[in-house]
N, C-alpha and C positions, 0 to 999 in steps of 0.2 A: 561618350560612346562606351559601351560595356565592352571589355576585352573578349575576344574569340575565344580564350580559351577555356573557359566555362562550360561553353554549348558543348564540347565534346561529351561524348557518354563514357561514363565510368564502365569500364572493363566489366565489372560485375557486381551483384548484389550481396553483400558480406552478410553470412548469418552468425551476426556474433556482436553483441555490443560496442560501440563504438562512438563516442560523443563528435570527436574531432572538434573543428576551432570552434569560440566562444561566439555567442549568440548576440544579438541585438537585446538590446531592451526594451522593455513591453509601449515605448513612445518613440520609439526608432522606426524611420519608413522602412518596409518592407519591401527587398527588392526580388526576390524568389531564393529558390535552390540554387547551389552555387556547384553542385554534382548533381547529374541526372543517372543514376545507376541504369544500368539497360536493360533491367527489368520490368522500367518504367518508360523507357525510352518513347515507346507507339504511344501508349495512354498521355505522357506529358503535353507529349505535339499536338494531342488533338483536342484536350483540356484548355492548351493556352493560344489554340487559335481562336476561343471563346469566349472565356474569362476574362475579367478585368484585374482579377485577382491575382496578389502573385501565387504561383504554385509552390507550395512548400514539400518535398518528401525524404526519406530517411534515406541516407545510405550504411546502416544495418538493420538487424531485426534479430532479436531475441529467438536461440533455436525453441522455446517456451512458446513463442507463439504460432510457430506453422504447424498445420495440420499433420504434414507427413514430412517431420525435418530428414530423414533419409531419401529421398527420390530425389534422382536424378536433377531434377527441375522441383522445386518446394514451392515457388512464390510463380503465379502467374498474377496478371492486371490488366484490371476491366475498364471501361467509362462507364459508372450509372448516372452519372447528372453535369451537365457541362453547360452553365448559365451564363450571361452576364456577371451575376452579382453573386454564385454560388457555385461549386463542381465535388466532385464524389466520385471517388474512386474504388474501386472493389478488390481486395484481397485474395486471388481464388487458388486453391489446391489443385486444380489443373484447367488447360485450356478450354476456350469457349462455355465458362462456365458462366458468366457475365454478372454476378451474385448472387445464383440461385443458394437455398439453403444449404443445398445437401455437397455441395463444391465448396463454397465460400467460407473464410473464418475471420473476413475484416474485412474494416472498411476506413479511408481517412478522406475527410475535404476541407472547406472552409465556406461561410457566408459571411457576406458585408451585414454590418448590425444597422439597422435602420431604428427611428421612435417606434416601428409597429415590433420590431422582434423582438421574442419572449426570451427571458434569463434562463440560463440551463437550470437556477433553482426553481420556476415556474415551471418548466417544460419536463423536471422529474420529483415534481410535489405529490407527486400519487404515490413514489415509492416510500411516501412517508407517513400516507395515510396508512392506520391501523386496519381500516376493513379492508386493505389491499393485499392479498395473501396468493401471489406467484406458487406455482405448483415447487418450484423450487428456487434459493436463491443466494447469493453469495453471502458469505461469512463477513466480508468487507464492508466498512458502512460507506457512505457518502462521504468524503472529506477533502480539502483543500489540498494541494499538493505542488513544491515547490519545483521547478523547472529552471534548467539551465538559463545565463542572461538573467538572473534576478524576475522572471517569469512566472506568476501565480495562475494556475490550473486550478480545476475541478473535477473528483476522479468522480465516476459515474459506475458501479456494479453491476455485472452482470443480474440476469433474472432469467427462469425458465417460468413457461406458460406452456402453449402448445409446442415452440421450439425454444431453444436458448439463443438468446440475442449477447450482444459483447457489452464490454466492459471496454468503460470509454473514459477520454480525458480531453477536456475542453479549454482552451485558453485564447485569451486575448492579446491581440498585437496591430497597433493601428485602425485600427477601427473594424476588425475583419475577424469571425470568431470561427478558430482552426480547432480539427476534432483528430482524432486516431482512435480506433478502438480493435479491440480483437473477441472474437466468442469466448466467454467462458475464462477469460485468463483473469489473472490478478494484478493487483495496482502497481507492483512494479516491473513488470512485462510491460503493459501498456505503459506506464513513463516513461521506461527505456525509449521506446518507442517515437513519444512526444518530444525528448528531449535528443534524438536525433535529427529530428524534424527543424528543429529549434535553431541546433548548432551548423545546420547543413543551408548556411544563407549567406546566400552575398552580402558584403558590409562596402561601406564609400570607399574603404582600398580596396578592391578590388575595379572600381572605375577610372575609366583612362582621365587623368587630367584635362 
């Protein structure tokens, strides 16, 4: 049986780097979040009466990544996709924004990898095609990026076209492929980010005998 005192919600959402304890490794079961900070509190409940996945999320954030790190409230969260085998959470600069463009500046989930899903280097081979020319686009190339737990990611650049889209980091754990991204930010914003994610998990001590 999992100890009760996990479920509690964390006092608050820290804006400010913070790895805390060491992560599982990338063939360790996955048992969720081991702090639900209560900024996340509504969105987790209702992600994991869905999901089969464990829910993984940060208890920091880089003040680099909110849109308005001075307001009162900086971080609000949304549901955008709450499956079976997949869920999506939205990062929004204020309430009832639920990811629209012009609120939102992130988003983190995860999917189960199955034989038909595509590799995050299939699913961003256009940014490497030459005739692909984004009205604008990060300085940052694509590259491999290491993560807390001995953990290999893949950083993903932002790009503008009609809007800018985030800059993201993709990694595997258990057969289940977890994302974080933020608009516009740089590669280590976003890892801060993944590697809070990372560190922020129940391990077998934490289970009652």
């Amino acid at each position: 049986m999992i100890s009760h005192w996990w479920l509690r919600l964390a006092a608050a959402l820290m804006i400010a780097v913070s790895l805390g304890c060491s992560a599982n490794a990338e063939t360790d079961r996955i048992l969720g979040a081991r702090e639900i900070p209560s900024t996340f509190a509504s969105v987790y409940e209702e992600v994991s009466a869905t999901t089969s996945i464990p829910v993984l999320l940060p208890t920091s954030i880089p003040r680099e990544a909110l849109r308005n790190p001075a307001a009162e409230v900086p971080l609000y969260t949304s549901l955008d996709l709450a499956e079976q085998n997949a869920y999506e959470i939205n990062l929004d600069a204020q309430p009832d924004c639920y990811g629209a463009g012009y609120c939102s500046f992130g988003l983190m989930g995860a999917e189960r990898i199955t034989a038909d899903t595509e590799s995050v280097d299939e699913r961003y081979a256009f940014y490497l095609d030459p005739n692909y020319q984004p009205v604008r686009r990060s300085e940052e190339p694509i590259s491999e990026v290491q993560l807390v737990g001995g953990i290999t990611g893949t950083f993903i650049p932002w790009v503008c076209g009609a809007n800018c889209n985030t800059a993201k980091v993709y990694w595997k754990q258990d057969g289940i492929r977890y994302y974080v991204g933020i608009r516009m930010a740089d590669k280590a914003t976003v890892v801060a980010i993944a590697n809070s994610m990372v560190a922020n998990q129940l391990s077998s001590d934490d289970l009652d005998p």
